[in-house]
C-alpha positions in Angstrom: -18.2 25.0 -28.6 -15.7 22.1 -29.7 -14.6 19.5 -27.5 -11.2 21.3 -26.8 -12.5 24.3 -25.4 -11.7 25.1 -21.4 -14.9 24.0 -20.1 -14.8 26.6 -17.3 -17.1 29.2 -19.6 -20.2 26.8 -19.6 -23.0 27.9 -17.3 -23.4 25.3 -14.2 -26.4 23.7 -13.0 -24.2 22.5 -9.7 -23.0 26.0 -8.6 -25.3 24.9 -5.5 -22.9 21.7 -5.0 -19.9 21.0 -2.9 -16.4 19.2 -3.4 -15.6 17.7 -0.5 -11.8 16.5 -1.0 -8.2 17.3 -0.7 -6.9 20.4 -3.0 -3.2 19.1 -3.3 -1.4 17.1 -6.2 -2.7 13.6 -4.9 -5.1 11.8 -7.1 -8.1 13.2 -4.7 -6.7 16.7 -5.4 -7.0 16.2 -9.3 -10.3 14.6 -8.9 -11.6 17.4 -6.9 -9.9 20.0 -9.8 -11.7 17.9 -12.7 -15.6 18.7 -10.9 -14.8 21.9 -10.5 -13.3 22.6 -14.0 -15.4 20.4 -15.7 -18.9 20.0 -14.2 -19.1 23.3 -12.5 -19.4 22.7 -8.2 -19.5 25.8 -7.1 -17.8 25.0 -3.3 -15.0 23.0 -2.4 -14.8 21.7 1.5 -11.2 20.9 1.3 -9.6 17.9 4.0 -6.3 18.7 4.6 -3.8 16.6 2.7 -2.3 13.3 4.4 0.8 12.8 2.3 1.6 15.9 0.2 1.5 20.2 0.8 -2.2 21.6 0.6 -2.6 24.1 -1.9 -3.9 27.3 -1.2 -7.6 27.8 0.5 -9.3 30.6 -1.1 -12.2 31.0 1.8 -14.8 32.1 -0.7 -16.0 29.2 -2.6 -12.8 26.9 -0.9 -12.8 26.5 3.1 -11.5 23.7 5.3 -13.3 21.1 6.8 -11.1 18.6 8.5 -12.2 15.5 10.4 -12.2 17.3 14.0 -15.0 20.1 12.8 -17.6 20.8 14.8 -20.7 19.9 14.1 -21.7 23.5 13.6 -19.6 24.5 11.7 -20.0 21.7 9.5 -23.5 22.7 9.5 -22.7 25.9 8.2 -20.3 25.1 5.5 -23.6 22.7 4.4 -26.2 25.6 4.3 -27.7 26.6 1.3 -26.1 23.6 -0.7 -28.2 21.5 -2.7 -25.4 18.4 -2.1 -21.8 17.2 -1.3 -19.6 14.8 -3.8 -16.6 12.8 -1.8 -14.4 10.4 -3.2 -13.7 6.5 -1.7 -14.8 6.7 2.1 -17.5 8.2 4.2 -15.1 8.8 7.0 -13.6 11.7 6.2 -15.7 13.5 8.8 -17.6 10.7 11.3 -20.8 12.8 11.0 -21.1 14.6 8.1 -23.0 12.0 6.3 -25.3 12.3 8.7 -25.5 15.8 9.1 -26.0 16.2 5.9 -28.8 13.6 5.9 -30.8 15.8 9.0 -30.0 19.0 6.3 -31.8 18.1 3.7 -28.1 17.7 1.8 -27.8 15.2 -0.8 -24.6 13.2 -0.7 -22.5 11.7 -3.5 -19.8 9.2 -3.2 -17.1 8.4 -6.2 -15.8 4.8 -4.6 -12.6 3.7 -5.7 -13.6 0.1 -5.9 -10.4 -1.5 -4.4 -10.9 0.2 -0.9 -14.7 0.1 -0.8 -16.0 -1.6 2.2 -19.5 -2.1 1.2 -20.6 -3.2 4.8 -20.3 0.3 6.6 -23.3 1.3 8.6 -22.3 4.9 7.6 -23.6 3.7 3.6 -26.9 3.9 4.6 -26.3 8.0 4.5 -25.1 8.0 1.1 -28.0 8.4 -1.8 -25.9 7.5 -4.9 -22.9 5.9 -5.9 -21.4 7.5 -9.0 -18.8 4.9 -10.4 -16.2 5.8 -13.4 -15.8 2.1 -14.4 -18.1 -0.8 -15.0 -16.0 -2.9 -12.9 -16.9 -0.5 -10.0 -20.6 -0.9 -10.5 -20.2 -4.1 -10.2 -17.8 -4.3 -7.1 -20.7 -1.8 -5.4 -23.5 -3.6 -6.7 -21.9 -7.3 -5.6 -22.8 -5.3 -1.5 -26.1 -5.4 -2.7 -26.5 -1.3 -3.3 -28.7 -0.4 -6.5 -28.3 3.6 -6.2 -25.6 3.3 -8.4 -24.9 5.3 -12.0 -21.7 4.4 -14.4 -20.7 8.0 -15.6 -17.3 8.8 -17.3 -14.9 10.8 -15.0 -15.1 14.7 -16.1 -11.6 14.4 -17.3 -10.5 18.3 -18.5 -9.4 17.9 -21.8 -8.3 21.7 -21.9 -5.3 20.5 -19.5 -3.9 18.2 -21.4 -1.5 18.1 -24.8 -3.1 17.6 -27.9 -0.6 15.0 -28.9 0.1 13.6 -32.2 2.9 10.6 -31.9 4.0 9.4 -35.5 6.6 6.6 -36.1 8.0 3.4 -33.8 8.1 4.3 -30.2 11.8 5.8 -29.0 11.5 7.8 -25.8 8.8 5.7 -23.2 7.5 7.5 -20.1 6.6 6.4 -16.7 4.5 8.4 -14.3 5.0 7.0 -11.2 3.3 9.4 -8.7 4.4 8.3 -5.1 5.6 4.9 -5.3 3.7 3.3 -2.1 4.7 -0.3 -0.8 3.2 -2.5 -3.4 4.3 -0.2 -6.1 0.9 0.0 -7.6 1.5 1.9 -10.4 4.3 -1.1 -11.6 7.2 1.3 -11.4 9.6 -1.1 -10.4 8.3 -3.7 -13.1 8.7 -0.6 -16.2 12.2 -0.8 -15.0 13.0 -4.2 -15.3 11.3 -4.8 -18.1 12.8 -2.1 -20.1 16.1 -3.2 -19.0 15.2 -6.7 -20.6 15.2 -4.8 -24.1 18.8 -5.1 -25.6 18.0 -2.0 -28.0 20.3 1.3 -27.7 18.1 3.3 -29.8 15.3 3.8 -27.1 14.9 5.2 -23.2 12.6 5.7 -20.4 12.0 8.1 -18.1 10.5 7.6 -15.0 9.1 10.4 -13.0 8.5 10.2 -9.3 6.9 12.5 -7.1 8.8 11.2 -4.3 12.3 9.2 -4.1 12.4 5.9 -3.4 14.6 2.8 -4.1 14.3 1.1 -7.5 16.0 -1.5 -9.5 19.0 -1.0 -11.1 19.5 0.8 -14.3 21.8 1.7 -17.2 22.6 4.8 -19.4 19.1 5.1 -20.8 17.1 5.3 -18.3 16.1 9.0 -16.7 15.1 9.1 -13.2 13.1 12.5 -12.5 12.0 13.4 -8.7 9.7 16.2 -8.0 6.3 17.6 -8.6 5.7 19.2 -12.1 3.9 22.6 -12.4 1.3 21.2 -14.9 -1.2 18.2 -15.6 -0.1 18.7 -19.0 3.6 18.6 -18.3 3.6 14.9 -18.0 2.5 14.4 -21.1 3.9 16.8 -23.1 7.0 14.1 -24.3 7.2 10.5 -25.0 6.0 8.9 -27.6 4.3 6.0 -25.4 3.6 5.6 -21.9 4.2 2.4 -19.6 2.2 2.1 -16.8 1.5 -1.4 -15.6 -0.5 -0.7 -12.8 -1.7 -2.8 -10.7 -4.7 -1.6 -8.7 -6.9 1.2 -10.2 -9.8 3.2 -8.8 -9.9 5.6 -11.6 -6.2 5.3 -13.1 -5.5 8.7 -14.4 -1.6 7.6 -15.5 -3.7 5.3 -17.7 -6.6 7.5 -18.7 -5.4 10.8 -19.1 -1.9 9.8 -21.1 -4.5 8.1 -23.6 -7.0 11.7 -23.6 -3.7 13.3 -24.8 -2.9 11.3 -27.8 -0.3 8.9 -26.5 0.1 5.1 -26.7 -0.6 3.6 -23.2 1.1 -0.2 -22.3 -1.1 -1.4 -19.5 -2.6 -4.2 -17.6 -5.3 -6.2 -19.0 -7.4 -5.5 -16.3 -10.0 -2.8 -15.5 -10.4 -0.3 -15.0 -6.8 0.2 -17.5 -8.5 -2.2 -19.9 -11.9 -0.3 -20.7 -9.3 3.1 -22.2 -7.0 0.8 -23.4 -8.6 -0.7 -26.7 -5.6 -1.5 -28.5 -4.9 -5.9 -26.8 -1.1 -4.9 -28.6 -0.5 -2.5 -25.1 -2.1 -4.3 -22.7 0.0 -6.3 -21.0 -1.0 -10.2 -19.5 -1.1 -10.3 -15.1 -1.5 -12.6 -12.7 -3.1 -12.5 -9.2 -1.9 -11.2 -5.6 -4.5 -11.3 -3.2 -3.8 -9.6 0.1 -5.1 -7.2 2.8 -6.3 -3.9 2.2 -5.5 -2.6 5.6 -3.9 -4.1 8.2 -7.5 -4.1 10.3 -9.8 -5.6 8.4 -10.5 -7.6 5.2 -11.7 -6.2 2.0 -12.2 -9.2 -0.2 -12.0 -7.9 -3.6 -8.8 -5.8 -2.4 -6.3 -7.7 -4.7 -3.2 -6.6 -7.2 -2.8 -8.1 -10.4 0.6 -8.1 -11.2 2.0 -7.9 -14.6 4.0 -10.2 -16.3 7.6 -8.8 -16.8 8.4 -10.6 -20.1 5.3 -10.1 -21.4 5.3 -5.8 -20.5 9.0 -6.3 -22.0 7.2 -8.0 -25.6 4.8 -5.1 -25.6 7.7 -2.2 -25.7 9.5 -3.8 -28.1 6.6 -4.2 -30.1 5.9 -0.4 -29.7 9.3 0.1 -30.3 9.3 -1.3 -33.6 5.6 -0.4 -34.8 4.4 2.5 -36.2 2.0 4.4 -33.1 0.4 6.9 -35.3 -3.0 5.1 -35.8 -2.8 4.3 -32.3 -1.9 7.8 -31.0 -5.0 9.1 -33.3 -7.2 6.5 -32.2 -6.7 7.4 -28.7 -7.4 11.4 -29.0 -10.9 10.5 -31.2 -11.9 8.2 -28.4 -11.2 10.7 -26.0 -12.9 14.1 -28.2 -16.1 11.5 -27.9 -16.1 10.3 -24.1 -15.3 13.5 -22.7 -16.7 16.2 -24.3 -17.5 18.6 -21.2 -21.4 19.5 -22.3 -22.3 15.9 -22.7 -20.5 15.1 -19.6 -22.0 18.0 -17.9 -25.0 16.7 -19.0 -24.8 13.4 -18.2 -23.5 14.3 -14.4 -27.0 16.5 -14.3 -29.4 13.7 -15.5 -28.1 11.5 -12.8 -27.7 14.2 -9.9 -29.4 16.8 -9.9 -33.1 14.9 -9.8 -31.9 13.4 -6.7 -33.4 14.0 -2.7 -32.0 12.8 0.3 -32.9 9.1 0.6 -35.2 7.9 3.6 -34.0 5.6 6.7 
């Protein structure tokens, strides 16, 4: 089967597994979408969405499980699975690590390393750590865990374009998601940036989930508020895309523009840095260190913020550079990483020899 084929045909060795994650258009949503699609999970225990509309709940192989379910009916959602996968905390439920733990249930957690809070009791309950960059593994391993595995994310390659960009960069895009209040993503530093360029014969459009304020801009710059009907939508023009982030746990408007063919401008920093291979798009930072939540300290919970002038250099330098290596470069790179039977594969090795740790 090649690389580009939907991934959905292969048989599963985790149709005994569960999802347990959002199903909306929030990062967690499109994680949960990519197990499923990808590596097979045959459940998904769906936590209803804090910022955006859930998406249906089929109540077959999808059923709610929010953070005031009884324990059991937590218990039956658990039966018969062999595990549960989560993403970034253990507190989506208070007890279901636990309950899991008394059921013989393994569980799986996919930290985002900028929120993890490696001193939670509740850890103790989780039997691996499966982390998509090597600068995760090494935030979780600095807690002192060693159940830990660095597995590429089971990004679905049938979703997105199969782009080929030829020729200096004209149109740049910007997926911004929702714009929280340290602009994350760099939205508000694409603009100004961009606006720094003097040339006419380039724009930028920068779409937003969400409408919030922004810099000022001029004639060639697109603003674009509302939720697409596709993955592959964002992606499907532009010949490069800006996304200076600064904060990843995974970064899919970094990795998944790059699966699709297209230049990416990022931050040197990882995770961006570990897709981004060419140093021409990756854009110098500098530090922020601040609070993670208002409540407690997360010490490695920092931004990196890029530089403007330098993000400016690098789209002019796209701008007058021929992306076509870099556009093929990217899609190789990508046929290679995530080819769903290796990754399927891979996933297996690492889970499916698993049993519920001891305490």
């Amino acid at each position: 089967m090649s690389a580009l084929s939907s991934p959905a045909v292969l048989p599963s060795p985790f149709s005994r597994w569960a999802v347990y994650a959002h199903k909306d258009d929030t990062g967690f949503g499109r994680q949960a979408s990519d197990v499923r699609a990808v590596l097979g999970f045959g459940q998904h225990l769906v936590i209803p969405s804090e910022r955006l509309i859930d998406h249906p709940v089929d109540g077959l192989s999808e059923h709610w499980l929010p953070a005031d379910a009884e324990i059991d009916s937590i218990q039956l959602l658990l039966s018969g699975l062999d595990g549960i996968l989560f993403f970034e905390r253990h507190a989506w439920h208070p007890q279901i690590l636990r309950i899991a733990r008394g059921m013989g249930v393994v569980t799986v957690c996919v930290p985002n390393w900028e929120w993890f809070n490696g001193h939670a009791p509740e850890w103790q309950y989780c039997d691996l750590f499966v982390c998509p960059s090597r600068f995760t593994e090494k935030i979780v391993r600095s807690y002192g865990f060693t159940n830990t595995v660095n597995l590429p994310w089971p990004i679905d390659l049938s979703k997105l374009p199969n782009r080929q960009v030829s020729g200096p960069a004209r149109h740049f895009v910007h997926n911004a998601g929702l714009v929280d209040r340290d602009d994350r993503k760099g939205t508000r530093d694409t603009i100004q940036a961009f606006s720094c360029l003097s040339r006419k014969d380039i724009r930028l459009t920068v779409r937003l989930q969400k409408e919030v304020p922004l810099p000022p801009i001029d004639e060639r710059v697109e603003i674009v508020v509302g939720n697409l009907q596709s993955v592959a939508d964002l992606y499907a023009t532009g010949d490069i895309c800006v996304q200076p982030s600064k904060m990843e746990g995974i970064g899919f408007m970094v990795l998944e523009p790059a699966c699709a063919g297209i230049p990416v401008i990022t931050t040197d920093y990882p995770p961006m840095n570990e897709y981004i291979q060419q140093p021409e798009l990756r854009c110098r930072s500098h530090w922020r260190k601040r609070k993670a939540y208002a409540s407690q300290w997360i010490r490695h919970a920092h931004l990196k913020l890029p530089s403007i002038r330098d993000l400016s250099r690098r789209m002019n330098w796209a701008a007058s550079s021929d992306l076509s290596a870099i556009s093929a470069a990217n899609r190789l790179w990508a046929e290679a990483t995530f080819n769903p039977e290796a990754l399927r594969a891979a996933w297996a090795e690492a889970l499916l020899n698993l049993s519920p740790s001891k305490t």
